[in-house]
VOPAGU-2260 file (C-alpha; in pm, 1 decimal, decimal comma):
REM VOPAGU-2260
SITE   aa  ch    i         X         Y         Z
SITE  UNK   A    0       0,0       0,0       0,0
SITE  UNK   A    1     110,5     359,0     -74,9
SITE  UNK   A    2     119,7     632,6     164,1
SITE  UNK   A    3      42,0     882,8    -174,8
SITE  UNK   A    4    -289,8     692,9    -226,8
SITE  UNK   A    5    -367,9     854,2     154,7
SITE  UNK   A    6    -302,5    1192,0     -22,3
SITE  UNK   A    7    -513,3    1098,3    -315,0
SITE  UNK   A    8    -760,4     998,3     -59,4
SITE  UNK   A    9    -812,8    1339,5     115,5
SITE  UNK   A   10    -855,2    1546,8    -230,5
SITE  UNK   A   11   -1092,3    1307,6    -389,9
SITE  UNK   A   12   -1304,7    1313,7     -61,7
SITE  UNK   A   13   -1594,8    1503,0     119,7
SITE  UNK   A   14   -1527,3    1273,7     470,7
SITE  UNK   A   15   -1255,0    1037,9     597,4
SITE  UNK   A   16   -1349,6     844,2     934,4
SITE  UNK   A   17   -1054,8     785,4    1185,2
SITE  UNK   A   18   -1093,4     565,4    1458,8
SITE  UNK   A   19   -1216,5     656,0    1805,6
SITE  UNK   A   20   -1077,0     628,4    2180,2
SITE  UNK   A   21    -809,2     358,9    2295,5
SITE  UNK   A   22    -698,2     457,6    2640,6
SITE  UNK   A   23   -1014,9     426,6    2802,1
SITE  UNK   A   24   -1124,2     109,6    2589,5
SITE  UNK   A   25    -761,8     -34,5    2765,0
SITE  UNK   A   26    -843,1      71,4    3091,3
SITE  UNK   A   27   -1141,8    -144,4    3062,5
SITE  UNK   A   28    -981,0    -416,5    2947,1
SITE  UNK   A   29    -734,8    -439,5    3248,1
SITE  UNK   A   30    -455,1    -219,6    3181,0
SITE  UNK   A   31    -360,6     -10,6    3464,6
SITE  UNK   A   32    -383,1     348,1    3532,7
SITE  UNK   A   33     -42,9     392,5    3618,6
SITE  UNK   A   34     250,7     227,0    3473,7
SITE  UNK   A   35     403,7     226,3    3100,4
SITE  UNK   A   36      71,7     232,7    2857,6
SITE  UNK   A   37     311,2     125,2    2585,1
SITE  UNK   A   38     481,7    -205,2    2730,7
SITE  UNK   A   39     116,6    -321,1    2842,3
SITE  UNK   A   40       4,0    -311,7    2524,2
SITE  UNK   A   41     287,5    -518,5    2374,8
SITE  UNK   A   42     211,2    -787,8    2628,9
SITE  UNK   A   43    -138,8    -796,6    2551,7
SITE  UNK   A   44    -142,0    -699,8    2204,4
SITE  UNK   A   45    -478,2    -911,5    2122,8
SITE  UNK   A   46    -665,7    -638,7    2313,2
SITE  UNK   A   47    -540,2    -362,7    2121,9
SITE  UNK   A   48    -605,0    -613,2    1786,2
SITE  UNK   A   49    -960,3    -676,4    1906,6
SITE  UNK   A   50    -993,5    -299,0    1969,5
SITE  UNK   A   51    -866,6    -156,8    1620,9
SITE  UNK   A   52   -1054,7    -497,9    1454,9
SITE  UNK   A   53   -1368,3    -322,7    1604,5
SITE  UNK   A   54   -1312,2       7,5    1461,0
SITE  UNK   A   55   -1229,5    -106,5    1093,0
SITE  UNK   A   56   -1604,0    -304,5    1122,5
SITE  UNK   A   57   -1746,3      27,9    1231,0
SITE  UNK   A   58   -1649,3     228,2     953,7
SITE  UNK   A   59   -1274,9     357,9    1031,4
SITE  UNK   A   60   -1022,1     429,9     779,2
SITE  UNK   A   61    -780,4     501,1     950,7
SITE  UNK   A   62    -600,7     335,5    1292,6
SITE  UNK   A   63    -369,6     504,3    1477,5
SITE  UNK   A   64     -53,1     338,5    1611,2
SITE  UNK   A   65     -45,8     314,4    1959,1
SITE  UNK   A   66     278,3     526,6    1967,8
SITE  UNK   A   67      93,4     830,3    2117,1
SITE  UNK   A   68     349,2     821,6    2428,2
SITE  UNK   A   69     627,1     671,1    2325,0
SITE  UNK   A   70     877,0     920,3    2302,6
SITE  UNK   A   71    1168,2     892,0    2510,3
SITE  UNK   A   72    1024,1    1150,6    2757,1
SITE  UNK   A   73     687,7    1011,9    2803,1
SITE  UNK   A   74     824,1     666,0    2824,9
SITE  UNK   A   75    1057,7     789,7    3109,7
SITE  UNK   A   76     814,9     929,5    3312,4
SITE  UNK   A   77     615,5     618,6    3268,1
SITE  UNK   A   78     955,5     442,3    3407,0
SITE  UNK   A   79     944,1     235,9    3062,5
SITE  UNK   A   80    1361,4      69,4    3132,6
SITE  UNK   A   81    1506,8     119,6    2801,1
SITE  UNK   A   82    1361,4     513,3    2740,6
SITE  UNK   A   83    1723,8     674,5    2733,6
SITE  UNK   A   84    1819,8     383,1    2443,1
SITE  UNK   A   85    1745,8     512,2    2107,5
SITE  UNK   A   86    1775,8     180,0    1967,1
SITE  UNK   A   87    1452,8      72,2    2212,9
SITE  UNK   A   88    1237,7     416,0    2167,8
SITE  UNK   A   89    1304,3     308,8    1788,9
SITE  UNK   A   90    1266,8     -55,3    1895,7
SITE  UNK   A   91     890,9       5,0    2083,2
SITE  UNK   A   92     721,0     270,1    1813,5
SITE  UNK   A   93     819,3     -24,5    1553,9
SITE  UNK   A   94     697,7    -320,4    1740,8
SITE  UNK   A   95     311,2     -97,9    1852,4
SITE  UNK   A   96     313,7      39,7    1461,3
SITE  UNK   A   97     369,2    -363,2    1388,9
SITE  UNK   A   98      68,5    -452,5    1594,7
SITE  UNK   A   99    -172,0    -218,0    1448,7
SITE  UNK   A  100      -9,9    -331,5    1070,2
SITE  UNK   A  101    -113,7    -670,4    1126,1
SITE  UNK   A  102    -451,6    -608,9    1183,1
SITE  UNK   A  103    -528,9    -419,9     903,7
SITE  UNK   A  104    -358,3    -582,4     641,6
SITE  UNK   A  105    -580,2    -923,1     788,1
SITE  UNK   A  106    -891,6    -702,2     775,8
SITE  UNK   A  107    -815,2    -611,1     403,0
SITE  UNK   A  108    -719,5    -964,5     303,0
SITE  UNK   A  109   -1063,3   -1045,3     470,5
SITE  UNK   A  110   -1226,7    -732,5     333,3
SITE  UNK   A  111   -1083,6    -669,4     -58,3
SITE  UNK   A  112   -1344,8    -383,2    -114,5
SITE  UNK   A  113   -1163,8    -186,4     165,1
SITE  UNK   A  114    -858,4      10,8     203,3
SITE  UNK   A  115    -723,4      91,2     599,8
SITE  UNK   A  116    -456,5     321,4     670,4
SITE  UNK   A  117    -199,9     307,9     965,2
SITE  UNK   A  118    -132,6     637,7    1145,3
SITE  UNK   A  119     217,7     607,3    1335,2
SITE  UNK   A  120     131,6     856,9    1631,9
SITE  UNK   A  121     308,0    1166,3    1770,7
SITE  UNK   A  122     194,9    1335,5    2087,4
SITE  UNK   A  123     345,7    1606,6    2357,3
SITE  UNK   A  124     628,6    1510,6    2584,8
SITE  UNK   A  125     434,8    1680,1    2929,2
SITE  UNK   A  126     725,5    1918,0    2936,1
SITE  UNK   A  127     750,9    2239,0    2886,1
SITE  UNK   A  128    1004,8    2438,4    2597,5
SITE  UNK   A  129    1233,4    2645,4    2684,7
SITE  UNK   A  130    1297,9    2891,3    2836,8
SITE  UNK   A  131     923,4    2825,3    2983,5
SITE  UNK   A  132    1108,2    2471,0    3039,7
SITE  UNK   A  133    1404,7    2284,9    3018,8
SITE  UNK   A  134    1352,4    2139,3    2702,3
SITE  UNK   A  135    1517,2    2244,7    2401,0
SITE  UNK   A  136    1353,0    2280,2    2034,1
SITE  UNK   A  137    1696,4    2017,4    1899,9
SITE  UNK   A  138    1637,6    1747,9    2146,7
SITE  UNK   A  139    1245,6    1794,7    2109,9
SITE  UNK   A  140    1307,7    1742,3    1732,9
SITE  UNK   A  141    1576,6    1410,8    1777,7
SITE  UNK   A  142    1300,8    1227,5    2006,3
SITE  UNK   A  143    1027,8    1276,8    1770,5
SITE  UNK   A  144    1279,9    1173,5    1507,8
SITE  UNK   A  145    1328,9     834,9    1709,8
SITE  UNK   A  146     984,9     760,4    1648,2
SITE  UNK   A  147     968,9     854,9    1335,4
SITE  UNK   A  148    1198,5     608,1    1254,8
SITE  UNK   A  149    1049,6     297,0    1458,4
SITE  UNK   A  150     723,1     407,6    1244,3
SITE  UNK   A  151     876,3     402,8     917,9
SITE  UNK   A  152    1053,6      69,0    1006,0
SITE  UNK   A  153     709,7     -80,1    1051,8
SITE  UNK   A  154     563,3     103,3     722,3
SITE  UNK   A  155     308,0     340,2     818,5
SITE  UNK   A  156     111,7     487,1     570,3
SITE  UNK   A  157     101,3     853,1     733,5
SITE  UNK   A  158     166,2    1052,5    1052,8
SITE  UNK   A  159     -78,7    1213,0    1326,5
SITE  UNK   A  160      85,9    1492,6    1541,5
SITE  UNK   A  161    -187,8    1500,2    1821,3
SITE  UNK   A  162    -336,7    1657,3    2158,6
SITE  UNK   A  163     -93,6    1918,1    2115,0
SITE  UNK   A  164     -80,6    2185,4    2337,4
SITE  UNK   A  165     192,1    2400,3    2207,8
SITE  UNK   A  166     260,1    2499,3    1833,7
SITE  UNK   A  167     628,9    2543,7    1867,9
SITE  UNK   A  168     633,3    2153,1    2006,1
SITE  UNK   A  169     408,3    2069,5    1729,0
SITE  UNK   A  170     651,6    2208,2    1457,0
SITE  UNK   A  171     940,9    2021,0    1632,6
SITE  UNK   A  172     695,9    1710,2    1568,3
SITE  UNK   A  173     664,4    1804,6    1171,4
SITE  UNK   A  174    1021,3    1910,2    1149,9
SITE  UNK   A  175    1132,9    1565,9    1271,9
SITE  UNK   A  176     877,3    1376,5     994,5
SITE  UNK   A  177    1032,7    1607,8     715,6
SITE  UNK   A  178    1370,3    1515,6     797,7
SITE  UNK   A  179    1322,2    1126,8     719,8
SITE  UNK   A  180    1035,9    1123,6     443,1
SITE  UNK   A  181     752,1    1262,6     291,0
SITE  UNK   A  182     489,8    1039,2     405,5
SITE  UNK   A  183     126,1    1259,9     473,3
SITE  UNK   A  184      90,2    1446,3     834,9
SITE  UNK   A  185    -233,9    1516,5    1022,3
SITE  UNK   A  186    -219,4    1800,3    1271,9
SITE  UNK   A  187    -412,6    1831,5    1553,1
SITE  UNK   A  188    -408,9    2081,3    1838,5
SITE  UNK   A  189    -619,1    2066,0    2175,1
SITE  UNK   A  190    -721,2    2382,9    2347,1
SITE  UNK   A  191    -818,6    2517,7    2674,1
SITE  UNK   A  192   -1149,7    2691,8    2780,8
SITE  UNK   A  193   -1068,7    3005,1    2655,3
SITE  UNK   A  194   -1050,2    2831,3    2299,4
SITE  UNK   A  195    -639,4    2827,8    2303,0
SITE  UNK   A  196    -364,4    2617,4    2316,1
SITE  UNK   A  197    -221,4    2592,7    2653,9
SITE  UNK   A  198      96,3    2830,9    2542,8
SITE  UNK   A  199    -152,5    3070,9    2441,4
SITE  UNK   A  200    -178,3    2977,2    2047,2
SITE  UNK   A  201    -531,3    3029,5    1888,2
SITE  UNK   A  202    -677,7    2750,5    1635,6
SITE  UNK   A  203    -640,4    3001,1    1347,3
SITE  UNK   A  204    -222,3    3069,3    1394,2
SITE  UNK   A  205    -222,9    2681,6    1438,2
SITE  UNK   A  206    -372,8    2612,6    1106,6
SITE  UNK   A  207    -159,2    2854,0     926,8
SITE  UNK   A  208     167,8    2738,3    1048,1
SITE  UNK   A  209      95,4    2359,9     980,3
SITE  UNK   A  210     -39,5    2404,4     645,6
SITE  UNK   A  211     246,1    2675,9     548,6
SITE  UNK   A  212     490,8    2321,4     688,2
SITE  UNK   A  213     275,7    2124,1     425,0
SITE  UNK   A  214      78,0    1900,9     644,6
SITE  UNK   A  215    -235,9    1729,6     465,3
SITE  UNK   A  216    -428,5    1826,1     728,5
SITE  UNK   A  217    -546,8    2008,3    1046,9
SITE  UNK   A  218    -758,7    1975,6    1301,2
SITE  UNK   A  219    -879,1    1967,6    1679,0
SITE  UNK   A  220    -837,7    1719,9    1895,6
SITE  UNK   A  221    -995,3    1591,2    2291,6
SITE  UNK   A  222   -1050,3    1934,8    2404,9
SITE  UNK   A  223   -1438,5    1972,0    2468,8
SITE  UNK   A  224   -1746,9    1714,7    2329,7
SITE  UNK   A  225   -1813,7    1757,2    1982,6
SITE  UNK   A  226   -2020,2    2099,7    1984,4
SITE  UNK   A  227   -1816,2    2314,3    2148,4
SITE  UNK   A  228   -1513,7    2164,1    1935,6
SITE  UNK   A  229   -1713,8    2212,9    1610,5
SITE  UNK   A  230   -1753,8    2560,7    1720,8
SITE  UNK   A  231   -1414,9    2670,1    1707,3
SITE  UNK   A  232   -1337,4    2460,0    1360,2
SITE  UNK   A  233   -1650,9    2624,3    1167,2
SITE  UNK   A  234   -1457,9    2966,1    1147,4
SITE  UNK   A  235   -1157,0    2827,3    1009,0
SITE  UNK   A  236   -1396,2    2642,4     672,0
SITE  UNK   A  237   -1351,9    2996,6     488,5
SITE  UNK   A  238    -976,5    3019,9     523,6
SITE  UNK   A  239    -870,6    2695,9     532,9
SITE  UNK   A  240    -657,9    2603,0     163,5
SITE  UNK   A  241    -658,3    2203,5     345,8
SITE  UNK   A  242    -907,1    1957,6     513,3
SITE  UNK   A  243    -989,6    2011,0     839,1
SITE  UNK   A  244   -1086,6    1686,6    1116,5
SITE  UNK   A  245   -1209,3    1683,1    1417,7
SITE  UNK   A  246   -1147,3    1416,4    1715,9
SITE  UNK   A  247   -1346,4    1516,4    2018,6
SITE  UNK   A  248   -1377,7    1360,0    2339,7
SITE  UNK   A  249   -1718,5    1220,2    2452,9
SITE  UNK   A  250   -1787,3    1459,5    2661,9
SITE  UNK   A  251   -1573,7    1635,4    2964,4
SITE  UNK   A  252   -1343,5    1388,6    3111,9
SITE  UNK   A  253   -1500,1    1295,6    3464,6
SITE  UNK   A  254   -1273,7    1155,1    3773,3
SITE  UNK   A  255   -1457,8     883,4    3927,5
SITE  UNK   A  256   -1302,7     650,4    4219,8
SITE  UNK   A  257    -942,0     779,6    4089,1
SITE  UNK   A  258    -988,7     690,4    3683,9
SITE  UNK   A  259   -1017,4     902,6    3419,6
């Protein structure tokens, strides 16, 4: 399969689906609330397979990767033992891209009439840029890039930079994709309640940067429920020049008996 026909895909196209929630679907299924999201899901890897199976019957088109924290800072706070090991932050984003491979390329062997693409995921770090943090823009760039290259190793069809909070981090993200190929990217930002990113960036600056970087798309992501997050993508119709998506949560997020 060709990551171009993904590009071919979004021009010839009124509406793509993607897929829906994972974490919480996990959760249910037995994986913990704390510990490494990312090892859990390689030992149980049938969940994950029964999950994305479920998806691809509903209607989805494209699966993400479970890769959304596996950057070498995520993985470290999530005291994953090889995080500060390129060769395993390569090692794990090829081996969860692998997983979510597999089941779509059974689904389309069992389903000719349909085409699936794979998403390899890219999502924030939890830490902060500097000089608001201690992270610089190079090293933000090399961990995405270590993804990036577990992804491709796989063979994802295209990229999703998601639930970012911060535009600069979100370039870094792009910046690290460009370096290594030219495989489609999917932006998507989250906001706050005043209808920004967290490092103050409105929806409208956000669009205009990623599509001036040449991503094939943009679009919101968890934030609100879907009205309030269709509310602040309806402005951008008139000025977008690319597709815009949406991915809201179900609702507000609600804390009960210490789960999300």
């Amino acid at each position: 399969m060709s990551h171009l026909c993904f590009s071919q895909l979004l021009t010839g196209r009124t509406a793509v689906v993607l897929d829906g929630a994972t974490g919480t679907h996990l959760q249910e299924a037995g994986m913990a609330h704390a510990g490494c999201p990312e090892a859990w899901v390689l030992d149980h890897p049938d969940v994950l397979r029964k999950l994305q199976l479920a998806y691809m019957q509903a209607g989805s088109e494209v699966i993400y990767a479970f890769t959304f924290g596996a950057n070498r800072y995520k993985l470290s706070q999530t005291k994953f033992a090889g995080a500060q090991d390129p060769a395993a932050v390569i090692d794990i984003n090829r081996r969860l891209s692998e997983i979510s491979i597999q089941v779509r390329d059974t689904f389309e062997n069992q389903n000719p009439d349909r085409t699936i693409y794979v998403a390899g995921d890219l999502a924030p770090t939890g830490l902060f840029l500097q000089p608001a943090g201690d992270l610089s823009f190079n090293d933000l760039v090399d961990a995405y890039r270590q993804q990036v290259l577990g992804q491709l190793a796989a063979g994802v069809d295209l990229f999703v930079i998601e639930t970012m909070m911060d535009l600069a981090q979100t370039r870094a993200a792009i910046l690290a994709v460009r370096s290594l190929c030219d495989h489609p990217i999917l932006a998507s930002m989250t906001v706050t309640e005043n209808g920004r990113t967290l490092s103050g960036n409105p929806p409208l600056s956000c669009l205009l940067t990623c599509a001036g970087m040449g991503v094939a798309a943009f679009g919101l992501n968890c934030s609100f429920g879907p009205e309030k997050l269709n509310q602040l993508i309806v402005p951008l119709l008139s000025v977008s020049t690319i597709p815009l998506f949406l991915k809201p949560n179900a609702g507000l997020p609600q804390l009960v008996e210490g789960r999300t």
